[in-house]
FIVOPA-9497 format. One record per atom (N, C-alpha, C): residue in three letters; y, z, x. Coordinates in pm, whole numbers, plus 50000, padded with zeros to 5 digits. Each point is the difference from the previous one (the first is absolute). Layout:
<sites>
ALAYZX ...
</sites>
This chain:
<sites>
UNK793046844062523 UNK498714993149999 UNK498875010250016 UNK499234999749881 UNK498735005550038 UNK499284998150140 UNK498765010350033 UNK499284999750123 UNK499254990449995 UNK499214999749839 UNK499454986150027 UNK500174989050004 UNK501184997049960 UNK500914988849979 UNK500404998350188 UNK500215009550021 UNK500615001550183 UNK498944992950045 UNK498805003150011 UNK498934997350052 UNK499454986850009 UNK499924998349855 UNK499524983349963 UNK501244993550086 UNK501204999650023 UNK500874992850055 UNK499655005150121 UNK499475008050079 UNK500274995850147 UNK498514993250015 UNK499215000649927 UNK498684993250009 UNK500094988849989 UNK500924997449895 UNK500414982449991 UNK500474993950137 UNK501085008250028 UNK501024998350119 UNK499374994150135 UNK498475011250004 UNK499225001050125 UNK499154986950004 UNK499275000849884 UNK499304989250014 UNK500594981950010 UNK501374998349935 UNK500674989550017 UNK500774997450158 UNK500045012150074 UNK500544999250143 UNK498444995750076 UNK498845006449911 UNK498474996750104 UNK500224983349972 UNK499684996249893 UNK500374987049981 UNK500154988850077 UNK501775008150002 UNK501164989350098 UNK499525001650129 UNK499235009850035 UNK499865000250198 UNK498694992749991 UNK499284997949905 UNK498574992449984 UNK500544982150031 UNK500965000749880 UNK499954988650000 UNK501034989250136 UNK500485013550053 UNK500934995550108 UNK499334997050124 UNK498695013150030 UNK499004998050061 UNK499704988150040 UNK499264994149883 UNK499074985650001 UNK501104989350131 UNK500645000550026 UNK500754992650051 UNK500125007350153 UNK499705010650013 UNK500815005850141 UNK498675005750053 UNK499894994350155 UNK498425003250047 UNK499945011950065 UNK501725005550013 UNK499975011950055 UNK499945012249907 UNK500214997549927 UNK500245008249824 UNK499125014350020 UNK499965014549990 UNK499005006650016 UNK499865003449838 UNK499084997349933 UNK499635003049844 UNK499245012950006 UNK500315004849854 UNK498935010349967 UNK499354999349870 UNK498845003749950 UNK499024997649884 UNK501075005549962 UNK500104997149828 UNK501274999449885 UNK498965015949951 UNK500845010149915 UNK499525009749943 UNK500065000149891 UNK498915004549966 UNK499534997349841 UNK500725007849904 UNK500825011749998 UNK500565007149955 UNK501054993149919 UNK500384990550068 UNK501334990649967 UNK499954993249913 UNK498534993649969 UNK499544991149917 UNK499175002849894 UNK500345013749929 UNK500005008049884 UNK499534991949908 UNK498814996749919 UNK500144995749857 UNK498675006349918 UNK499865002149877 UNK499475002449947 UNK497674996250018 UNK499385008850019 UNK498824995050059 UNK499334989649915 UNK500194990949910 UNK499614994449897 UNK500544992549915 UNK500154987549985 UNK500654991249944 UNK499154991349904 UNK500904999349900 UNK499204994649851 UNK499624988550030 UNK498994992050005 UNK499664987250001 UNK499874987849902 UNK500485005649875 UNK500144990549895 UNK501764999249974 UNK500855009550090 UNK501094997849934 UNK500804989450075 UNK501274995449985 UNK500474987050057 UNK500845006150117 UNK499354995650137 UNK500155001850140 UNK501474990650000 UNK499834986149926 UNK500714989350052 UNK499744993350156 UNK498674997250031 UNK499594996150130 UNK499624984049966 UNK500174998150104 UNK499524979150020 UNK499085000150067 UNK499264987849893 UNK498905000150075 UNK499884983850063 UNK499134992850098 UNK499704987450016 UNK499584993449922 UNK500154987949955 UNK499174990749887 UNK498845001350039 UNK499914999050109 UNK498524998250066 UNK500285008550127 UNK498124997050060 UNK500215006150132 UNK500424990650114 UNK500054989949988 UNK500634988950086 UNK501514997150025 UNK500405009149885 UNK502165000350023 UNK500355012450021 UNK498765011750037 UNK500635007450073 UNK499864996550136 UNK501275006850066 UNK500795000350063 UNK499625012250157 UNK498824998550075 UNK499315016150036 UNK500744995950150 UNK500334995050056 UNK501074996650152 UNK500965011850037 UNK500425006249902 UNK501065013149995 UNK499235015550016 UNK498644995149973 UNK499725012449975 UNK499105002250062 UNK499274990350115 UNK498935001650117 UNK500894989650122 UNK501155002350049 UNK500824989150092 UNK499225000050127 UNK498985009750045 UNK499544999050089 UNK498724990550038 UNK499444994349848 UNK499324990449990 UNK500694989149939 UNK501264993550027 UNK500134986649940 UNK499924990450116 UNK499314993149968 UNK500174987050075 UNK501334995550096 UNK500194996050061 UNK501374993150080 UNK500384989249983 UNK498804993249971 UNK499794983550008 UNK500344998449783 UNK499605002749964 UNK499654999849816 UNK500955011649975 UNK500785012850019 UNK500545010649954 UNK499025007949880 UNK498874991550009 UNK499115007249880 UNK499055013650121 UNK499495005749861 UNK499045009150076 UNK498964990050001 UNK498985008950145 UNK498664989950016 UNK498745006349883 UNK500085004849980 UNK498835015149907 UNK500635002349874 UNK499165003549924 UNK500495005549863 UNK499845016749995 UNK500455004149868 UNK499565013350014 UNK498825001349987 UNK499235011750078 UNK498425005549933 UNK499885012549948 UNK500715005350048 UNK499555016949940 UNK501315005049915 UNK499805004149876 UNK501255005349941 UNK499395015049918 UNK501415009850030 UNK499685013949979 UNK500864999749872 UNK499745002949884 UNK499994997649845 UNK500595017149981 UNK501814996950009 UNK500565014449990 UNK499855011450120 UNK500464994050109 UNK500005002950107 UNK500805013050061 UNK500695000049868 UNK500875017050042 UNK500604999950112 UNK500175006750104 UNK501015000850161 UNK499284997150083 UNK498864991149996 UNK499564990950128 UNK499305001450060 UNK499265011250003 UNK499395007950066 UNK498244993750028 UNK500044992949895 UNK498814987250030 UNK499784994850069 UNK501454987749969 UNK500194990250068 UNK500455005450141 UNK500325007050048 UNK500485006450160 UNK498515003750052 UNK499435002549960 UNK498325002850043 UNK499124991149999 UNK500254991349917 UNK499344986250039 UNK500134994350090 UNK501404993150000 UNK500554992250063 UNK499474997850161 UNK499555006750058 UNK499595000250152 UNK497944999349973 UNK499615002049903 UNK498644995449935 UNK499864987149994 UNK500904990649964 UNK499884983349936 UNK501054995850078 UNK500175000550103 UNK501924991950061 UNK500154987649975 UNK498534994849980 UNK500094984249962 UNK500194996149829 UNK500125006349918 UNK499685003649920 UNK501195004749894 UNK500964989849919 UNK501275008149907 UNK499735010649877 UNK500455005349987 UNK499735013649923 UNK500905005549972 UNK500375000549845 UNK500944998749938 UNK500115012849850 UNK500985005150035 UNK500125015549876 UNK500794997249905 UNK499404998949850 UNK501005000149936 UNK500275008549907 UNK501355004049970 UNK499975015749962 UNK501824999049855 UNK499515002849908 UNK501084997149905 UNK501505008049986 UNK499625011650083 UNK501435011250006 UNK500684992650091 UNK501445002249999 UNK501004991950066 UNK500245005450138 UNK499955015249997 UNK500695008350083 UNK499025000550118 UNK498535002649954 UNK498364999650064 UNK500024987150066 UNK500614990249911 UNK499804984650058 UNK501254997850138 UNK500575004149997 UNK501395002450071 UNK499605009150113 UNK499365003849991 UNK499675013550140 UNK498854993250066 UNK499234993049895 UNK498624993150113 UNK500494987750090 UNK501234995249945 UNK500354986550064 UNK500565004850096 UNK500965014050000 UNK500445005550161 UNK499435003350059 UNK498965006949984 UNK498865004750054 UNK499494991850095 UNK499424985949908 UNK499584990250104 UNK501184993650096 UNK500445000449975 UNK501094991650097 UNK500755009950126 UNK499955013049971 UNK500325009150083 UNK498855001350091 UNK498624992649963 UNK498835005350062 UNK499884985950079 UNK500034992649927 UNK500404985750108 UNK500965000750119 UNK501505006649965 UNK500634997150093 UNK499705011450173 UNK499485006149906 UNK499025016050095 UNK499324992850111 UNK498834994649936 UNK498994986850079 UNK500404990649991 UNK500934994450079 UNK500594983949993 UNK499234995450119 UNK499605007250085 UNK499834997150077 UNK498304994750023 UNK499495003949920 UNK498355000249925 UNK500274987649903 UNK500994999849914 UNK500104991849939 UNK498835004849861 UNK499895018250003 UNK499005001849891 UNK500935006449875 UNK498784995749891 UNK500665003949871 UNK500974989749940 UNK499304987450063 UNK500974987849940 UNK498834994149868 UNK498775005150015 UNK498924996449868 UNK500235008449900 UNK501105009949978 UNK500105006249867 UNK501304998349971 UNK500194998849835 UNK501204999649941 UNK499575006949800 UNK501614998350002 UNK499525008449848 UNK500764990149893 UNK500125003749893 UNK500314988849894 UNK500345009949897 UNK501084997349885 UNK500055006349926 UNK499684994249881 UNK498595004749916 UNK499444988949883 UNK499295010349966 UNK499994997149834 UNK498965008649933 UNK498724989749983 UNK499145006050063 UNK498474994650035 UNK498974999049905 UNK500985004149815 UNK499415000849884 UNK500184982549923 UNK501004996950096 UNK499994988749967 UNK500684987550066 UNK499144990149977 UNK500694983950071 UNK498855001450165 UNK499225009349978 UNK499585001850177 UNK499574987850031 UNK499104993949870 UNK499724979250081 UNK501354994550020 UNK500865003749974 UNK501034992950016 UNK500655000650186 UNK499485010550040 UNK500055002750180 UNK498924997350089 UNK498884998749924 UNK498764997750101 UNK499304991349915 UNK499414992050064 UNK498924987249987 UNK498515001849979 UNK499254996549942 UNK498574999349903 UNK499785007250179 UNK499245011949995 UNK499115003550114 UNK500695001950103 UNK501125000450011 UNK500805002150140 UNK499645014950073 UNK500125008549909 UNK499675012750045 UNK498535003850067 UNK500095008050110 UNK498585008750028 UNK499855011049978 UNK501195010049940 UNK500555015549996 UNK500855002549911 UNK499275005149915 UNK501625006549922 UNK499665013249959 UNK500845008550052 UNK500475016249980 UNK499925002849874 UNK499765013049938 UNK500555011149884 UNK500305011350041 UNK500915005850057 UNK499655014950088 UNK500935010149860 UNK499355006349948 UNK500315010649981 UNK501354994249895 UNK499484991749856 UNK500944995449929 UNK500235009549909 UNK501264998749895 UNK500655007549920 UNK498275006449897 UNK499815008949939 UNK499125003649970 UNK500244996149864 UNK501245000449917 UNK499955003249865 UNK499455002049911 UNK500095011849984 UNK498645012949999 UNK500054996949792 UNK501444997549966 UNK499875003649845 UNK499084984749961 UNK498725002549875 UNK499564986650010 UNK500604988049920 UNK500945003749933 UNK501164988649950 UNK500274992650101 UNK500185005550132 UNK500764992250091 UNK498574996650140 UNK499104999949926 UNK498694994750146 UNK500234985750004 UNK500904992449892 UNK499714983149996 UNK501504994950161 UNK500345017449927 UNK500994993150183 UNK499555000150152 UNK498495000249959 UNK499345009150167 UNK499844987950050 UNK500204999950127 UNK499694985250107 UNK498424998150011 UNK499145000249958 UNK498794995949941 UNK499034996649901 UNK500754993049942 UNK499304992549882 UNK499164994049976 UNK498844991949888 UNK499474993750025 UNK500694979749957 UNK501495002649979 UNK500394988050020 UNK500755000050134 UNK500545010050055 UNK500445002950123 UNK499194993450100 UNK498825006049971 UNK498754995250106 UNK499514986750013 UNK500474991249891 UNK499664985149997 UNK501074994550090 UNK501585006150000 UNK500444994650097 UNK499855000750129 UNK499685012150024 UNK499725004850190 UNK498904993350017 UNK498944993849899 UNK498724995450061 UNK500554985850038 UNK501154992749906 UNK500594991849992 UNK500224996250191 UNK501065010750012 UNK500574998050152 UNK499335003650065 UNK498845009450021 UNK498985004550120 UNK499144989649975 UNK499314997950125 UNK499374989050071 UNK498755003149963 UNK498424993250004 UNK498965002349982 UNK499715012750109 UNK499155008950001 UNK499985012750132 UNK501205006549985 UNK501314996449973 UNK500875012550026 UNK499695016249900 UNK501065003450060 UNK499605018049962 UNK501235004149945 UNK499475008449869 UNK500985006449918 UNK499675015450066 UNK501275002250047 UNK500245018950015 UNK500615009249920 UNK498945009849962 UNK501005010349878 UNK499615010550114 UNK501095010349967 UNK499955014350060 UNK501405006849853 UNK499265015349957 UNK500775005949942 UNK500095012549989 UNK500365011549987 UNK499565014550022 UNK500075005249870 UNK500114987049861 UNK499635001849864 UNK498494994949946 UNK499215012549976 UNK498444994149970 UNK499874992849903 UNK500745005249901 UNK500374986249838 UNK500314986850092 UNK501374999950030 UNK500024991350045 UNK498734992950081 UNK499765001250079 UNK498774993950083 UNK498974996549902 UNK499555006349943 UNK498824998149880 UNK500624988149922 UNK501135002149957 UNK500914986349901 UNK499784987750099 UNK500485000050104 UNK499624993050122 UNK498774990750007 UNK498895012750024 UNK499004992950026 UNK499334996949893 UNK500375006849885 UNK498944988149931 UNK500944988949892 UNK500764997350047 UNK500614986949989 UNK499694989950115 UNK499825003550120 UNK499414993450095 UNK499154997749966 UNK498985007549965 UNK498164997050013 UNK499774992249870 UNK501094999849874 UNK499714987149905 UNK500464986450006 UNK500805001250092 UNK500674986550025 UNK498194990950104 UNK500294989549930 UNK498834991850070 UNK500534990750130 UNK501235000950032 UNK499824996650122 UNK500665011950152 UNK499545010349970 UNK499695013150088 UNK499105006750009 UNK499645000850129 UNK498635008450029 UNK500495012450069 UNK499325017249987 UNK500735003150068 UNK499235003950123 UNK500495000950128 UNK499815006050131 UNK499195012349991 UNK499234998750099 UNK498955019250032 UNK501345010050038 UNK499275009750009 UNK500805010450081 UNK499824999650165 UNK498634994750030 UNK499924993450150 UNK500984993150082 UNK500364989049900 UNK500874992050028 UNK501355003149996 UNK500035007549888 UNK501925009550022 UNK499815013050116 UNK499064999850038 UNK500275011950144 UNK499934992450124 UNK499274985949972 UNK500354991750146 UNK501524996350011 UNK500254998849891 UNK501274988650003 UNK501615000850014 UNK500384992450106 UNK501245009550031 UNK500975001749951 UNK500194993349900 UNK500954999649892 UNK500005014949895 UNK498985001950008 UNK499925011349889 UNK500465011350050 UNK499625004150157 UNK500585010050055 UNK501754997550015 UNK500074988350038 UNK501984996449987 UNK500415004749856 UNK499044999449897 UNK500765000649896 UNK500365013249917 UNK498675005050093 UNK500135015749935 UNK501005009050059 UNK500544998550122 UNK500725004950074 UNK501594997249971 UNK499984989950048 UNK501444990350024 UNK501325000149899 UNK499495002349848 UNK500924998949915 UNK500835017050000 UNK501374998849907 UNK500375012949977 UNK499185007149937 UNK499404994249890 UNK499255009649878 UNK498635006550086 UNK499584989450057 UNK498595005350070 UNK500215007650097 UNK500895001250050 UNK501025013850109 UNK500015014749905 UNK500894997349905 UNK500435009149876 UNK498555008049959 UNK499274991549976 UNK498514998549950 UNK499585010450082 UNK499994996050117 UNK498885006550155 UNK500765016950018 UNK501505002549981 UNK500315005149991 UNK500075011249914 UNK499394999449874 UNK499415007949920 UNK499225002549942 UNK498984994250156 UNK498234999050003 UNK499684996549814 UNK500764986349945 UNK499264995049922 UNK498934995649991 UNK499464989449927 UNK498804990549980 UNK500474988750009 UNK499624989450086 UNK500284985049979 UNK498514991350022 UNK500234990049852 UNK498814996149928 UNK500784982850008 UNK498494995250141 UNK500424987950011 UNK498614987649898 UNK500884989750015 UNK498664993649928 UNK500214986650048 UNK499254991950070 UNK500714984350077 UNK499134990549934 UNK500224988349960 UNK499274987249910 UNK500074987950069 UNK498894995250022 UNK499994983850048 UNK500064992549904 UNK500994986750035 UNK500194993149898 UNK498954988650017 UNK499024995449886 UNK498814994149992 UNK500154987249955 UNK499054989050033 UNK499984987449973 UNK500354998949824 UNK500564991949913 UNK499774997949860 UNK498824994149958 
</sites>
C-alpha cells in the first residue's frame, strides 16, 4: 500500500473512531470529549454546485423536521421547537462562524449550511463535542449545520422573511468567467435571499477576492430590494468583526496579511 493510500486510511479510521466516541458521548454525562480534528476530514476546498449532490430537500418549510438539530430548544410539552431559524451562514466551511456567534444570539438558532460531506461531517462533531464540553451551560445548543446546496430549493427551508442574517464569508471565487454564473451571488440568487430575509435584515459578504467583491457589490446595489450599509455601521457592528476573524479563510487570510473586502446590505421594503 502506498503512503498515501496508508494515510487516507488511517484518516478514515481516525475520524470514524471520533465519530463513535461522539456519538457514544451524547448518552454518557461522564464521557470526557475532545473537538474532532480537521485533518481527518480531508476533502477537496470546493464543490461544484450545479452537479448532482443527490440531497433531499423539504416540500416545504413546514415538513422540515429542525427538533434533531437544535434538541436543546424543543419543547417537552409539543416535541416541536419553540423558535425558528434566524440567522443562516450560506457555506459555512468548519464552523468557525457559527462557534463565534453562538454565545452573541443564545436566544437565537443559527444554522450553517455547507455542501462538502466531509466539512459537513466535522461541523456536526464539532458542535456536539462542544455541547457535550458545556453541558453544563447548556451552550452551543443554538447552532447546528445542514448539509444542502444553498443554490437551490433555499424557500424550500425557510419561510417568506424568516431570516434576520445571512452570511457570505469568503465564497468559492470562480475566477474563470465561464464559470461566474456558479458564484453564490446572483441577481436571481438575490431574489431568493430577499425572499427569506425579513424586512431590515442584513446580507454579509466578506472576501479577500477584489473581483469578487466588486461582482458582489454591484449585483447588490442593482437589485431593488437592497440597500447597502455605511462603513460606520460595519465598524459598529458586531457581526462584522465575528466575521472577519472567526472563519478558516479569514485566519488563512490574516495570516498572510491579505486584504479582506467586506460589503453588508439591508434588505428594503418592496
Amino acid at each position: 500500500m502506498s503512503d498515501s493510500l496508508s494515510k487516507r486510511k488511517q484518516y478514515r479510521e481516525a475520524k470514524e473512531e471520533t465519530r463513535k466516541v461522539l456519538k457514544h458521548a451524547r448518552f454518557e454525562d461522564t464521557q470526557e470529549v475532545s473537538l474532532p480534528k480537521k485533518r481527518f476530514y480531508r476533502q477537496r476546498a470546493h464543490s461544484n454546485p450545479f452537479s448532482d449532490h443527490k440531497l433531499e430537500y423539504p416540500k416545504s418549510p413546514d415538513s422540515m423536521d429542525w427538533s434533531k438539530y437544535y434538541p436543546g430548544f424543543v419543547d417537552s410539552e409539543t416535541g416541536k421547537l419553540d423558535r425558528q431559524v434566524e440567522i443562516a451562514d450560506i457555506g459555512c466551511g468548519f464552523g468557525g462562524l457559527l462557534v463565534d456567534l453562538a454565545p452573541h444570539f443564545p436566544d437565537s438558532l443559527i444554522l450553517g449550511m455547507e455542501i462538502r460531506v466531509q466539512v459537513t461531517q466535522y461541523v456536526e462533531d464539532r458542535i456536539i463535542a462542544l455541547r457535550l464540553q458545556h453541558k453544563d451551560t447548556n451552550k452551543y445548543q443554538n447552532i447546528s449545520v445542514i448539509r444542502a446546496n444553498a443554490m437551490k430549493f433555499l424557500p424550500n427551508f425557510f419561510h417568506k422573511g424568516q431570516l434576520s442574517k445571512m452570511f457570505f464569508c469568503f465564497p468559492d471565487p470562480h475566477f474563470k468567467q465561464r464559470k461566474h454564473k456558479a458564484r453564490i451571488i446572483t441577481t436571481t440568487l438575490l431574489s431568493e435571499y430577499a425572499y427569506v430575509l425579513r424586512e431590515g435584515g442584513v446580507v454579509y459578504t466578506i472576501t479577500d477576492v477584489k473581483d469578487l467583491h466588486e461582482w458582489m457589490v454591484s449585483h447588490l446595489d442593482e437589485h431593488p430590494l437592497f440597500e447597502r450599509l455605511s462603513k460606520e455601521w460595519e465598524d459598529q457592528d458586531p457581526c462584522v468583526a465575528i466575521m472577519r476573524e472567526s472563519t478558516e479563510e479569514g485566519k488563512k487570510v490574516a495570516r498572510n496579511n491579505g486584504d479582506k473586502f467586506v460589503a453588508c446590505y439591508r434588505r428594503v421594503a418592496a
